[in-house]
Structures are given as C-alpha cells and as structure tokens.
C-alpha positions as CSV (number, residue, x, y, z in Angstrom):
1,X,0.0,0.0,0.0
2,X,3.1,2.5,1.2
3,X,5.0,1.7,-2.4
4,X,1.3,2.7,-4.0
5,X,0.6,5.6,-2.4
6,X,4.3,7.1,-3.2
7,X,4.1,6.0,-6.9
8,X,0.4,7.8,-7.1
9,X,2.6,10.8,-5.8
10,X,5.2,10.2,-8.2
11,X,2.7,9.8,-11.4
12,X,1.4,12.9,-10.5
13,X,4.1,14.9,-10.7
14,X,4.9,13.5,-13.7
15,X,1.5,14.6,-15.1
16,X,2.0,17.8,-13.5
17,X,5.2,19.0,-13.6
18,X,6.9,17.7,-16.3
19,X,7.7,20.7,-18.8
20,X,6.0,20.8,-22.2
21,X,7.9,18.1,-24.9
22,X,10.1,16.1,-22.0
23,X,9.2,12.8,-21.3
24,X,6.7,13.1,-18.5
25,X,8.9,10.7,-16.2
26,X,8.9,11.2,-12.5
27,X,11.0,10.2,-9.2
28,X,10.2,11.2,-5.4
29,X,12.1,10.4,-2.8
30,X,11.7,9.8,0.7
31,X,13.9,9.7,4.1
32,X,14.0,6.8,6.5
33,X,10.9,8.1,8.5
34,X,8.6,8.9,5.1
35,X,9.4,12.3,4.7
36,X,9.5,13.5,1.2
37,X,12.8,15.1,0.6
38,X,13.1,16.1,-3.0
39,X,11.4,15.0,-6.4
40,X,12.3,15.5,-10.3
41,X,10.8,15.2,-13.5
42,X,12.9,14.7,-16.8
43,X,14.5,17.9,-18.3
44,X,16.5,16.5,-21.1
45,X,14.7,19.0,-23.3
46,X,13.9,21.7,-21.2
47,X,17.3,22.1,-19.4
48,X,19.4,21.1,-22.8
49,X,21.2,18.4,-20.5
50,X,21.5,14.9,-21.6
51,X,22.1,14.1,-17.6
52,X,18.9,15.5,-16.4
53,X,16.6,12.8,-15.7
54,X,14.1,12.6,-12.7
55,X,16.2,10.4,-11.0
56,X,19.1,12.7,-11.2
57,X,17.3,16.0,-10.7
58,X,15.9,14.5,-7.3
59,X,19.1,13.2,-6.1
60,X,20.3,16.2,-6.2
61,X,17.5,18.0,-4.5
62,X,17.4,15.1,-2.0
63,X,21.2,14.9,-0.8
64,X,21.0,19.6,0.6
65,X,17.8,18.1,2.7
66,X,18.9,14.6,3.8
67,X,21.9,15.4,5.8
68,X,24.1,12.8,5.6
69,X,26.4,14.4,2.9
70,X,25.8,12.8,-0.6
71,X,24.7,9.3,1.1
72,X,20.8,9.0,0.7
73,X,20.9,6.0,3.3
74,X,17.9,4.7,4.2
75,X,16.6,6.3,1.6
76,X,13.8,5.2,-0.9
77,X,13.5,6.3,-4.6
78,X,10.2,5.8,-6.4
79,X,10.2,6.7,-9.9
80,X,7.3,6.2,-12.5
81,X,9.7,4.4,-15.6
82,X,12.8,1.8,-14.7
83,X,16.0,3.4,-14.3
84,X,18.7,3.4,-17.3
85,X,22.3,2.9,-16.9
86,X,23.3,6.4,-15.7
87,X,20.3,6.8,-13.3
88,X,21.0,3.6,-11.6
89,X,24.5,4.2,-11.3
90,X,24.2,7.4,-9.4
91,X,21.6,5.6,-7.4
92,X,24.2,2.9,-6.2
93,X,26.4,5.8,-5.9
94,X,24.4,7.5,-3.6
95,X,23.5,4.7,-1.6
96,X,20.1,4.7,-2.2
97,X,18.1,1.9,0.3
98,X,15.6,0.9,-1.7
99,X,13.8,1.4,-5.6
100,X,10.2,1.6,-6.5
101,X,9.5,1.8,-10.0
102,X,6.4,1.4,-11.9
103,X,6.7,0.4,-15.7
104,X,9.4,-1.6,-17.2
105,X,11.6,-0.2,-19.8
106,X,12.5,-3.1,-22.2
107,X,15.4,-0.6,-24.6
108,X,17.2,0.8,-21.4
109,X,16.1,-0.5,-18.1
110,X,19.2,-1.2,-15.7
111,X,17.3,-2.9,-13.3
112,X,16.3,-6.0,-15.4
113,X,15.2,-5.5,-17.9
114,X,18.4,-4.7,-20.3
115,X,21.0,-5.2,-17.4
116,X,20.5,-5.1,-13.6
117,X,22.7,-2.5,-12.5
118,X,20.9,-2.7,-9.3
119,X,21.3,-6.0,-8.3
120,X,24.2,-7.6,-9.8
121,X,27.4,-8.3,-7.8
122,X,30.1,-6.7,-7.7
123,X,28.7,-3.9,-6.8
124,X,29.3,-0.8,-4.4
125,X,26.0,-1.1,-2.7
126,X,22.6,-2.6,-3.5
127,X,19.6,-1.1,-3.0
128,X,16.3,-3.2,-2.3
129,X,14.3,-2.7,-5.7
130,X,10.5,-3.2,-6.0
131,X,9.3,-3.4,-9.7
132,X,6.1,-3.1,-11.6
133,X,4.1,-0.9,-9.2
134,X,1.1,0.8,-11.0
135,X,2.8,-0.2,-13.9
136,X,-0.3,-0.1,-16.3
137,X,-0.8,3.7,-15.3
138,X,2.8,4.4,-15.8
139,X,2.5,2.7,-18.9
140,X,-0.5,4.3,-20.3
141,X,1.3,7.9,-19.3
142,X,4.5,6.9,-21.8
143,X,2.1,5.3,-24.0
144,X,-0.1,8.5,-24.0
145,X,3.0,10.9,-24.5
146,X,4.7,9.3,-27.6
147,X,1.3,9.0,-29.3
148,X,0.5,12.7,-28.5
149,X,4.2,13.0,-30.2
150,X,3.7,11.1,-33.3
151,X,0.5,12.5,-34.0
C-alpha cells in the first residue's frame, strides 16, 4: 500500500510537472521516517542536458535536505519508468536503500530488464528494488506521451 501511495505521488508529478515536450517521467524520494525530501521530472529538453533525468534532478535535490552528505541511506527512490544505466549508477552511488518503479523499460532498463545495475554483484552497494508498481498507469502515461508525439 506505502509503495502505491508514493508511486500515485510520483505519477502525479509527472503529469504535472513535467515541462511541455520532456518525457513526463517522474522520481520522489523519501527519508528513512517517510518524509519526502526532493522530487524531479525529466529535463533532457527543457534544461538542454542529456544528464537530467528525474532520478538525477531529485538526487540532487534530495542529498542539501537529507543530511548525511551525498549518502541517501535509508533512503527510498520511487520513480514512475525503470532506471537506465546512468540513473541507476548514481543511485548505487548514492547509496540509495531501496527502488520503487512502476513500468518496465525493455530498450534501457538497468534494473532488469536490459542489465541489472541494481542488483548484480560486484557492486558498491545494492539497493532493495520493487518493480512493476502501478505499472499499467505508468505505462498508459508513456504510452499517451509518444502517441501525442507522433501525431
């Protein structure tokens, strides 16, 4: 129910926030206690910086309110789309606790679906991951964006 609630949150902000022609992609996270600390949509466009995916524009917001330096221990990430390569390596970097994403992404997912970045030793650290949560709505808000797109 927790992991639900948060990816309601972070589906949201995706419909919400995202700006106009990014790829309405969304990740929240949360401290140890529940306390949101940061979210980000995807910027790529917007920002003109191939590095600025939700998961990276809230880890960065997230590590000024956490308090423990650049380690988001404890920490839980919930993010609307699987994580590619670079999203789930700076999640392992940042020591991340635990993943919730929602749909699967098949062409770049790094936590299973292409490679498990996540999950496969060695590794640094590795984070609990929980996948396919609300995945159909997730789906349908990709879905929805790159139909809008190829019009």
């Amino acid at each position: 129910m927790r992991a639900e609630l948060r990816m309601r949150r972070a589906l949201e902000i995706a419909r919400t926030e995202t700006p106009a022609g990014d790829i309405p992609i969304a990740a929240v996270i949360y401290d140890a206690d529940g306390v949101e600390l940061a979210w980000g949509t995807n910027r790529r466009e917007a920002d003109g910086d191939p590095t600025a995916h939700a998961e990276v524009v809230a880890l960065r917001a997230a590590v000024g309110r956490h308090g423990d330096g650049w380690r988001l221990t404890g920490c839980e990430l919930v993010v609307t789309v699987e994580p590619c390569i670079m999203c789930a390596g700076a999640i392992v970097n940042a020591r991340v606790g635990s993943v919730v994403y929602g749909a699967a992404e098949p062409k770049t997912g790094a936590a299973g679906s292409l490679v498990d970045v996540l999950r496969e030793p060695p590794g640094l650290h590795h984070p609990q991951v929980r996948a396919g949560v609300l995945a159909e709505e997730a789906t349908g808000l990709m879905t929805g964006f790159f139909s809008e797109l190829r019009g």
